[in-house]
C-alpha positions as CSV (number, residue, x, y, z in Angstrom):
1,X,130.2,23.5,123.8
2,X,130.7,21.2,120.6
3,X,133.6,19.1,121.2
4,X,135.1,16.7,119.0
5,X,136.7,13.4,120.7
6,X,139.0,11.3,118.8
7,X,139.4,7.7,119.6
8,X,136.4,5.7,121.2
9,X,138.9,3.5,123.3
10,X,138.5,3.4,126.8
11,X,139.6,7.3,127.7
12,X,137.6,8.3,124.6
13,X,134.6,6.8,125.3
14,X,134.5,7.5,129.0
15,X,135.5,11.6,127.9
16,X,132.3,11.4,125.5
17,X,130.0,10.1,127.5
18,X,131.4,12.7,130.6
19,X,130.5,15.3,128.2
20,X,127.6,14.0,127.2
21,X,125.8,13.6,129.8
22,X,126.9,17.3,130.5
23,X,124.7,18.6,127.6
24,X,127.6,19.4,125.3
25,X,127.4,18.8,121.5
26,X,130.0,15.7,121.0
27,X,131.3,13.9,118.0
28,X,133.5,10.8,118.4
29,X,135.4,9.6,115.7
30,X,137.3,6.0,115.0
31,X,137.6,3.7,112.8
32,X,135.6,0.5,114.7
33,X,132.4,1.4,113.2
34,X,130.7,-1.2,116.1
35,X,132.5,0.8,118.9
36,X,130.8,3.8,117.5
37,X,127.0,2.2,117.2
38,X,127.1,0.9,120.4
39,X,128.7,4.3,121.8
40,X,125.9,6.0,119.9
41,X,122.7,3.5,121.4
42,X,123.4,4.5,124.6
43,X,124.4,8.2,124.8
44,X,123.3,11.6,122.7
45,X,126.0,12.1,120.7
46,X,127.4,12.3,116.6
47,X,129.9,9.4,115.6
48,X,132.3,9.8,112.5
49,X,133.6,6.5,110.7
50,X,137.3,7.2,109.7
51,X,141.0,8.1,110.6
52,X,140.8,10.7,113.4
53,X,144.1,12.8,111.7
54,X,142.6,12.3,108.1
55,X,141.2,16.5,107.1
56,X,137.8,14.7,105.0
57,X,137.1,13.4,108.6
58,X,137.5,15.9,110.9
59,X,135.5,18.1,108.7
60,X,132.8,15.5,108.6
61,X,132.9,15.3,112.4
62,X,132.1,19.1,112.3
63,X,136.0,21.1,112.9
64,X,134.7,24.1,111.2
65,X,132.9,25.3,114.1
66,X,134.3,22.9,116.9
67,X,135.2,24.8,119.7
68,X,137.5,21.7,120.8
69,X,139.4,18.5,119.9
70,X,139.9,15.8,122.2
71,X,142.8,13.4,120.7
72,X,143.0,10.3,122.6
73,X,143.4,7.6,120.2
74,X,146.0,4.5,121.3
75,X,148.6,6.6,119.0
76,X,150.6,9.5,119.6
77,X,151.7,10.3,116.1
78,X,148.1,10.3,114.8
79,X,147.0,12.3,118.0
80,X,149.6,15.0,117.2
81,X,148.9,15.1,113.4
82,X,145.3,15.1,114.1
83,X,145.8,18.7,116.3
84,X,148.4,19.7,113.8
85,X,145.2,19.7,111.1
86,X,143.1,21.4,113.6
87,X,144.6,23.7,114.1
88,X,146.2,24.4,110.2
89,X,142.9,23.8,108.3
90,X,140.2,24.9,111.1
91,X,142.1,27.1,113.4
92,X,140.2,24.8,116.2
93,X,140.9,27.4,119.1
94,X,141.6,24.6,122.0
95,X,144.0,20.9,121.4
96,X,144.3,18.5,123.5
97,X,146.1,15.6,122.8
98,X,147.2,12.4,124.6
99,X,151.1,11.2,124.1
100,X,152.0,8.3,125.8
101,X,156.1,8.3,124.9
102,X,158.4,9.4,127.5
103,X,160.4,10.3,124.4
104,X,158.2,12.8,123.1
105,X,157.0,14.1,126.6
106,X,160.8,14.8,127.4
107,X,161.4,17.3,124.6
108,X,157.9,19.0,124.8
109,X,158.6,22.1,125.9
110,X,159.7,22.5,122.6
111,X,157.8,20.4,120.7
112,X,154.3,21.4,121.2
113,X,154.2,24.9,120.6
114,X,151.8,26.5,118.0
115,X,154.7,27.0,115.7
116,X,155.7,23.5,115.6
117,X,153.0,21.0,116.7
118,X,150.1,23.3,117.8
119,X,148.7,21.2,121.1
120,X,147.5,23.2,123.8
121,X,147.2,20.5,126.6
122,X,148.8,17.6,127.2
123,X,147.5,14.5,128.7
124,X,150.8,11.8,129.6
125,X,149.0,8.6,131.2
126,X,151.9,7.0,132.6
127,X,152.9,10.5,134.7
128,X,149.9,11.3,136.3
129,X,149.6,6.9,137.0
130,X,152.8,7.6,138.6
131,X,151.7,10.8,140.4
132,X,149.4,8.5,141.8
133,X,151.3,5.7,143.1
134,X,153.6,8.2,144.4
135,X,151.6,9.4,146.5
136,X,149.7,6.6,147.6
137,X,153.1,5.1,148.9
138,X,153.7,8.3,150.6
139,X,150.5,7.7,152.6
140,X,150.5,4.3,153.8
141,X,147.0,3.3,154.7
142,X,145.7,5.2,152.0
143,X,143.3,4.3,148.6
144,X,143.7,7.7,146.7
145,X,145.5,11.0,147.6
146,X,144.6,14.3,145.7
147,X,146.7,17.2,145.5
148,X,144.9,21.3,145.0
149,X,146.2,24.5,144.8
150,X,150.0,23.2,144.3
151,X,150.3,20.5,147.0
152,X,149.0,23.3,149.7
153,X,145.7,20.7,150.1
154,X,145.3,17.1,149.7
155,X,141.8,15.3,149.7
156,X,142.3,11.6,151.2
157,X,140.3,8.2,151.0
158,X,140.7,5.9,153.6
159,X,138.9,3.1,155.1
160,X,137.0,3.8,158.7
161,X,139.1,0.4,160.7
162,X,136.4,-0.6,163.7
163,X,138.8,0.2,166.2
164,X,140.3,3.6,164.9
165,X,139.4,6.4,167.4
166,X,137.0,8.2,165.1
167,X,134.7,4.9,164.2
168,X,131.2,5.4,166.4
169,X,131.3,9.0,166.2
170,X,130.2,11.7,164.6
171,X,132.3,14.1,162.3
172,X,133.0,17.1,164.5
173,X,134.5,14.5,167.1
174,X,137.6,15.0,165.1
175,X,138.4,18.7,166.4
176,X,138.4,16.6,169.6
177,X,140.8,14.9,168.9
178,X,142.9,16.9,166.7
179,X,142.0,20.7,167.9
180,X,143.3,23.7,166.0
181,X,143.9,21.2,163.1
182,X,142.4,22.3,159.4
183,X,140.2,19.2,158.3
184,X,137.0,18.7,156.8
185,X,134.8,15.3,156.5
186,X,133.5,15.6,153.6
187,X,131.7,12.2,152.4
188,X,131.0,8.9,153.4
189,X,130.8,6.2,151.4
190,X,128.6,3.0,152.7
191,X,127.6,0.5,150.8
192,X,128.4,2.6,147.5
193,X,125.8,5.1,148.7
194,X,127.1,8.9,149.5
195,X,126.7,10.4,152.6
196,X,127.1,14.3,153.0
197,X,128.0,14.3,156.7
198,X,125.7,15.7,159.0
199,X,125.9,16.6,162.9
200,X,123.6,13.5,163.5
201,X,126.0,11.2,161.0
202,X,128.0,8.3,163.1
203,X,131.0,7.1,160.9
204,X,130.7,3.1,161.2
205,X,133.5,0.6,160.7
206,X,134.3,-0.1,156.2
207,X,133.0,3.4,155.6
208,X,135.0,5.0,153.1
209,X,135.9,8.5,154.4
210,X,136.9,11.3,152.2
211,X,138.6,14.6,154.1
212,X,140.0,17.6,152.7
213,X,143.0,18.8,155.2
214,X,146.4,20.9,154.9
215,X,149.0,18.8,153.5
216,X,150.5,18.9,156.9
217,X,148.0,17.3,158.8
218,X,147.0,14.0,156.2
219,X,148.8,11.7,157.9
220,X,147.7,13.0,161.3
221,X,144.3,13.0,160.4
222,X,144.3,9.2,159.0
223,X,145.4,8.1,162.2
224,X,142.1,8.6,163.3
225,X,140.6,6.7,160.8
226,X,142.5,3.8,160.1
227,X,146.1,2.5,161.5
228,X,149.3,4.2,159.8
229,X,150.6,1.1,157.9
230,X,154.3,0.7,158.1
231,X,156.4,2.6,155.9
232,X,156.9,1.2,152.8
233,X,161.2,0.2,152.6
234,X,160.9,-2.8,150.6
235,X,158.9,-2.3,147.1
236,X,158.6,-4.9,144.1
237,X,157.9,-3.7,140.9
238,X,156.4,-6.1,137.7
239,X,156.7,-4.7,134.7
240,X,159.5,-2.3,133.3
241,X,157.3,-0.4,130.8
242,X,156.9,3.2,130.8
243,X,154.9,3.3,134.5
244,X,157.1,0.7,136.1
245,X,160.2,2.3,134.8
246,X,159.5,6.3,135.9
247,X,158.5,4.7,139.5
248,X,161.4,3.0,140.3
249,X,163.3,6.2,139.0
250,X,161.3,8.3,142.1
251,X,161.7,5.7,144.2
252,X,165.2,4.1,144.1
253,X,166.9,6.7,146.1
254,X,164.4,6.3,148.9
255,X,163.4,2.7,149.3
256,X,164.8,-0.7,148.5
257,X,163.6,-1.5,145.2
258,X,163.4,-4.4,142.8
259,X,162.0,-4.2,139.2
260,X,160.7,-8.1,137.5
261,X,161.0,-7.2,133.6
262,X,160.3,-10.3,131.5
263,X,161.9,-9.1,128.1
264,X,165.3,-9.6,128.8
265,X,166.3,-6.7,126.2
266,X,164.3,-4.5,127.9
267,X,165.3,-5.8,131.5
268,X,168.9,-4.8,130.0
269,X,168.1,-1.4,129.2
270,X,166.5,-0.8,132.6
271,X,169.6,-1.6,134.1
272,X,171.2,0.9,132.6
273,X,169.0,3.4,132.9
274,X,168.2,2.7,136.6
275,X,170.8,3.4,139.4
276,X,170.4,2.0,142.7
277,X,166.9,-0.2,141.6
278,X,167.6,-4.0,140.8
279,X,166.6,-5.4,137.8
280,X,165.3,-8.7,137.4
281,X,164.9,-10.5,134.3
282,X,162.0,-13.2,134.8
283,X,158.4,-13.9,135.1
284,X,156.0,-12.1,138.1
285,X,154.2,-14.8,138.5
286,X,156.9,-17.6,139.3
287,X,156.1,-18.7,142.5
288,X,159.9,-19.9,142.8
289,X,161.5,-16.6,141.8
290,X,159.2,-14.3,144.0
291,X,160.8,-16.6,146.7
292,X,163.9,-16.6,145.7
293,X,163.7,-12.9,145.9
294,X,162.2,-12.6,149.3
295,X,158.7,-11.5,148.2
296,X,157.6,-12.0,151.8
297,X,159.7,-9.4,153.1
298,X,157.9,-6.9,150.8
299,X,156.1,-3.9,151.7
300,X,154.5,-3.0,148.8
301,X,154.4,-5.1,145.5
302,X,153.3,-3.3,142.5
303,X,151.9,-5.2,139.0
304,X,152.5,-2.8,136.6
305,X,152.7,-4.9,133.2
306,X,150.2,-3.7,130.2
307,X,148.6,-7.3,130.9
308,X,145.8,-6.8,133.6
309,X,145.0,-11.0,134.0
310,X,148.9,-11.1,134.2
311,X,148.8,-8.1,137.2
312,X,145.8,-9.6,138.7
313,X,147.6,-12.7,138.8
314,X,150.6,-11.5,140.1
315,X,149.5,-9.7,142.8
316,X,147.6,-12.4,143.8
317,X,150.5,-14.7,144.0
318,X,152.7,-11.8,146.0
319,X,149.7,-11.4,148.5
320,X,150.3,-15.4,149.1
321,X,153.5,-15.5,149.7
322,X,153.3,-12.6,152.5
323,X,153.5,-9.2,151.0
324,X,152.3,-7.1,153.1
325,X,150.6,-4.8,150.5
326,X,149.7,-5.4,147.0
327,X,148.7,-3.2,143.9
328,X,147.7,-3.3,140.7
329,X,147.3,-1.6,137.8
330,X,143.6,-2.1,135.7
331,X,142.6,-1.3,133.1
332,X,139.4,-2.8,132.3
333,X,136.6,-0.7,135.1
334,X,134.6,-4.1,135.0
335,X,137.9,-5.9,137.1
336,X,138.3,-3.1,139.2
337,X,135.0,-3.7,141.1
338,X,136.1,-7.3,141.3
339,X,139.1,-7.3,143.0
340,X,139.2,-4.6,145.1
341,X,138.3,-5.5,149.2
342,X,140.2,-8.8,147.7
343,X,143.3,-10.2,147.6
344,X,144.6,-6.7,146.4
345,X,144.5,-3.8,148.3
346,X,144.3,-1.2,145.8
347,X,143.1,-1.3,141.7
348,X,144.9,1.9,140.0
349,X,142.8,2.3,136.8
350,X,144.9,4.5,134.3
351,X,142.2,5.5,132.5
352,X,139.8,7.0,135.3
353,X,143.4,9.2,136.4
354,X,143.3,10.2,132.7
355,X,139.6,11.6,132.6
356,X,140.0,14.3,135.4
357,X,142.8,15.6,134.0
358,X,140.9,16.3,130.5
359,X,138.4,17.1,132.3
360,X,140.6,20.3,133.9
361,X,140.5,21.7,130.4
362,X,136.8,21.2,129.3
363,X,135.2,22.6,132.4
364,X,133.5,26.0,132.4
365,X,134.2,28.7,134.9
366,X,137.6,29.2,136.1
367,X,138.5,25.2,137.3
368,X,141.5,24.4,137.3
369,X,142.1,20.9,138.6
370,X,139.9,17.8,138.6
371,X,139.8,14.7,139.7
372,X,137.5,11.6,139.1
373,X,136.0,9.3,142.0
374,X,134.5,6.6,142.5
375,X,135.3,5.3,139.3
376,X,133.7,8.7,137.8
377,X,130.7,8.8,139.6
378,X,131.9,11.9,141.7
379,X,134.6,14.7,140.8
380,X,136.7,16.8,142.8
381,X,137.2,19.7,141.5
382,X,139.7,23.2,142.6
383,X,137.6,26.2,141.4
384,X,138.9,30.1,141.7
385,X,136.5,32.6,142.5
386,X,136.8,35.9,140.1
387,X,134.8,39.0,140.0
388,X,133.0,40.8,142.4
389,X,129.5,40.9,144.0
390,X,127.9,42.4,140.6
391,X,129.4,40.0,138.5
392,X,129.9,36.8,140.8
393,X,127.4,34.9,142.6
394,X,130.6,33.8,145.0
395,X,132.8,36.6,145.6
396,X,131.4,38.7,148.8
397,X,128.9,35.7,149.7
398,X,129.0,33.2,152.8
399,X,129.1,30.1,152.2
400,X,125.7,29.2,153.7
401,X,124.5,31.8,151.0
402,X,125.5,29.8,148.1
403,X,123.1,28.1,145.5
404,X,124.9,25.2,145.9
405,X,123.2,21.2,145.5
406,X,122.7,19.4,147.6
407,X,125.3,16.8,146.2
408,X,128.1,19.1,146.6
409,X,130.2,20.3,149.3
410,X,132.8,23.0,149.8
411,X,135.8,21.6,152.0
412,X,138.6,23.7,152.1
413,X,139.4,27.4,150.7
414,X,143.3,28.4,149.9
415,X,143.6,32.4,150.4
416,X,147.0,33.1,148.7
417,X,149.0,30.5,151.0
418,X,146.6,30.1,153.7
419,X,144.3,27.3,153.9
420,X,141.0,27.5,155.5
421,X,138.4,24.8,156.3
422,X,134.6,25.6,155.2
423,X,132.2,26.6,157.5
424,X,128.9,28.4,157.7
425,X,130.0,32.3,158.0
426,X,132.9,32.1,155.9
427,X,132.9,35.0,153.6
428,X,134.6,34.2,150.0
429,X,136.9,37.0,148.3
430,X,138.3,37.4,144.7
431,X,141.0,35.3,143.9
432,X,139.8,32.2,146.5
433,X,140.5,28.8,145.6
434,X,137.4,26.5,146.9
435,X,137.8,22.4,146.9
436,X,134.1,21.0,146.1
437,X,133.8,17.8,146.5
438,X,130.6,16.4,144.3
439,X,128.7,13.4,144.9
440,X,126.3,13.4,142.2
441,X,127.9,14.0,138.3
442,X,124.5,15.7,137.7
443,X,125.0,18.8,139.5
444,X,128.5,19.4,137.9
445,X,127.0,22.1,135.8
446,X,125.4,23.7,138.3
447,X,128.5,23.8,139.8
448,X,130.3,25.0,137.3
449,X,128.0,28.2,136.5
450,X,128.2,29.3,140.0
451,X,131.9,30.2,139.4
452,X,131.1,31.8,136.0
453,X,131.1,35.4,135.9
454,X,128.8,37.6,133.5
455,X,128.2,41.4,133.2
456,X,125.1,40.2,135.9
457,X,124.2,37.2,137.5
C-alpha cells in the first residue's frame, strides 16, 4: 500500500516505521529536514522536506497515486487542510487525520464530511488517553484494559502477585477455580520475553499475564492473579488541559475528585465548566499544598500536565506522601521503561494509545480494532471473518486448522452476542469476530492475509 504520513513527530514516526517494517511503500513528510535523515538511516522509506498541507509537497511526496494520507502533525488546522488538498487535488481515496481540540471534535459530525472538510477517520489523543484511564480506574489492580466487539470482550494485563491463587500453576488451573467462566491465558510476559502458554507452562510470581474474558468475568478473573485493589473514591488530578479536564468530567459524579491547575485563568474556567470536581489553583509538586489537601488519603493520583519531568515529578512526590496509587502520563517511550516497577505504578504513553487506533484503519482484511502492546512490540487486534470455505481460509475451518504463526494466538470469538473462548475444535462461521493476540510484529501480515478473502485462496 503506498501511504503517505505527515508529520515525523513522535505518532508520525512511530506510524512510518509500523508501516514500514510491514512492507508498505511510505513517504513522511516535515519540515525538520534532520528528523527526516535520521528517520530515513534507519528504516526503508521516502522523506519529503516541506509543509505537509502545501499541494507542491504532497505531490512531491507522491498523492497522485497514494492510496492513503496519514496527517498527524502537532497541528490540527494544517492536518485538516492537508486532507482537504487530498482529497480536492488528488481525490486520495482514504484521510486520516489527527485533531487534538475538543472544540473541533465536538462539532465533527458535521464538520468532517466530504462536503465540508473531507477526513475519513479521525484520531482525538486526548479521548482514547481518557478511554484509557477510564478504564484502568474501573479495574483496580490493572496495567491496561482493552475493549472488542463493543465492550462484549476485554483483554486485561496484570501482574502475577506471589501469593495470588493462580501463581505456581499452570493455565488451565483457572477453570478450577473459576468453572463455566469464559477466559483465555493468552501470554506471559517474563523478563520482557513472550510466552505462548502451554499445558507444561507454570505462571511464576511478576509475570505479566495477558487474558481475554467476557466483560463480565475481568474482575473475577484478576482476582486470581493479583489482589483487587481498593476502589478508587478519592482521585487527584494535575493538570487541567484537555486530558485532565474530560477525566474529571467522567469521573466527578462517581468519585471524590480534585483537579491541581497551575494557570489560574485556566483553573478559573475549569471551575466553571466542572460541577461537582474541585479545582485547585497551585503547583503539583508543592509538598505543602498536596498536604494541605490530604494527598495521603488519595486513591489514585493522576499527573496529567503536557510536562513529563513535571508528571514524573509529581507523582513521585504524591507516592511519598502516601497515595496509594500513582499515574502518569509519558510521553517520551525512553521514560516509560524507566519508571515503571518504580515509584509509579503505571506510565500511560499517549502516543503508543494513538498508533492502534491508526493502525484500525491501515490494516488489511476486515480488522476492525487494534491495539498496541508492549510499547508496540505486540498488537491486539479484533478481526471478522467473511466469506465462505472457497473464498476464506477461516470461515468453515477449526481453529487447530489454521495457518496461523506461531507468535499469534486466537483468545476469544464473539458470535453475534455470544462470546466464546478458543479452543482446538472450534469451528469458525461467517460473520465471527476473533481476538488474536500477537507476540511478534513480524507475523502481522501473515495475520492479516488469513482474514482476506479472494475469488480462491
Amino acid at each position: 500500500m503506498k501511504i503517505i504520513v505527515l508529520g515525523a513527530g513522535q505518532v508520525g514516526s512511530t506510524v512510518a516505521q509500523n508501516l514500514a517494517v510491514e512492507n508498505n511503500d511510505v513517504t513522511v513528510v516535515d519540515t525538520n529536514r534532520l528528523r527526516l535523515e535520521e528517520l530515513q538511516s534507519r528504516l526503508d522509506l521516502n522523506t519529503v522536506v516541506g509543509h505537509a498541507a502545501h499541494p507542491n509537497v504532497l505531490e512531491m511526496a507522491g498523492a497522485e497515486d497514494a492510496e492513503m494520507v496519514v496527517a498527524a502533525t502537532n497541528s490540527d488546522e494544517t492536518n485538516m487542510v492537508a486532507c482537504q488538498v487530498a482529497y480536492s487535488l488528488f481525490r486520495t481515496p482514504t484521510k486520516i487525520a489527527r485533531v487534538r481540540s475538543q472544540q473541533y471534535m465536538a462539532k465533527g459530525d458535521k464538520l468532517f464530511k466530504h462536503k465540508h472538510i473531507p477526513i475519513d477517520v479521525l484520531i482525538s489523543p486526548e479521548r482514547l488517553v481518557t478511554d484509557h484511564i477510564e478504564r484502568i480506574i474501573e479495574h483496580p489492580g490493572a496495567f491496561q484494559v482493552i475493549d472488542f466487539a463493543d465492550g462484549l470482550v476485554r483483554l486485561v494485563g496484570v501482574v502475577a502477585e506471589e501469593s495470588a491463587p493462580m501463581t505456581g500453576r499452570v493455565p488451565d488451573r483457572i477453570f478450577d477455580l473459576l468453572p463455566n467462566t469464559a477466559v483465555r491465558i493468552a501470554a506471559l510476559y517474563r523478563d520482557n520475553v513472550a510466552i505462548i502458554p502451554g499445558s507444561d507452562t507454570i505462571i511464576q510470581a511478576d509475570d505479566i499475564v495477558f487474558y481475554i474474558a467476557a466483560r463480565e468475568n475481568t474482575v473475577s478473573v484478576m482476582q486470581q492473579f493479583h489482589k483487587l485493589d481498593q476502589p478508587s473514591r478519592y482521585v487527584m488530578i494535575a493538570g487541567g488541559g484537555n486530558i485532565g479536564f474530560a477525566l474529571a468530567q467522567r469521573l466527578e459524579h462517581r468519585y471524590k475528585v480534585k483537579v491541581v491547575e497551575k494557570d489560574p485563568e485556566r483553573a478559573q474556567e475549569l471551575a466553571e465548566l466542572l460541577d461537582k470536581a474541585m479545582v485547585l489553583n497551585g503547583d503539583v509538586a508543592d509538598q505543602h499544598l498536596l498536604a494541605e489537601e490530604n494527598i495521603g488519603k488519595m486513591d489514585l493520583f493522576c499527573a496529567l500536565t503536557n510536562d513529563d519531568e513535571a508528571n514524573i515529578l509529581s507523582a513521585m512526590v504524591a507516592r511519598k506522601m502516601g497515595s496509594n496509587k500513582v499515574l502518569s502520563l509519558i510521553n517520551r517511550p525512553a521514560y516509560v521503561e524507566l519508571v515503571e516497577k518504580g515509584f509509579i505504578d503505571l506510565a500511560i504513553s499517549p502516543h503508543s494509545i494513538t498508533i492502534g487506533a491508526l493502525l484500525t484503519h491501515i490494516r488489511r482484511g476486515d480488522v476492525v480494532a487494534v491495539h498496541s502492546l508492549r510499547r508496540g512490540s505486540a498488537e491486539a487486534l479484533e478481526a471478522v471473518a467473511h466469506g465462505d470455505e472457497k473464498t476464506s481460509r477461516v470461515v468453515g475451518r477449526k481453529i487447530a486448522e489454521l495457518p496461523l504463526p506461531d507468535g499469534a494466538i486466537i483468545g476469544a470469538i464473539v458470535r453475534g452476542e455470544t462470546v466464546k473462548i478458543a479452543d482446538a475444535e472450534f469451528v469458525i462461521e461467517a460473520g465471527d469476530h476473533l481476538i488474536v493476540l500477537v507476540v511478534d510484529k513480524r507475523d502481522i501480515n501473515d495475520v492479516e492475509n488469513l482474514f482476506q478473502v479472494g475469488v480462491t485462496y
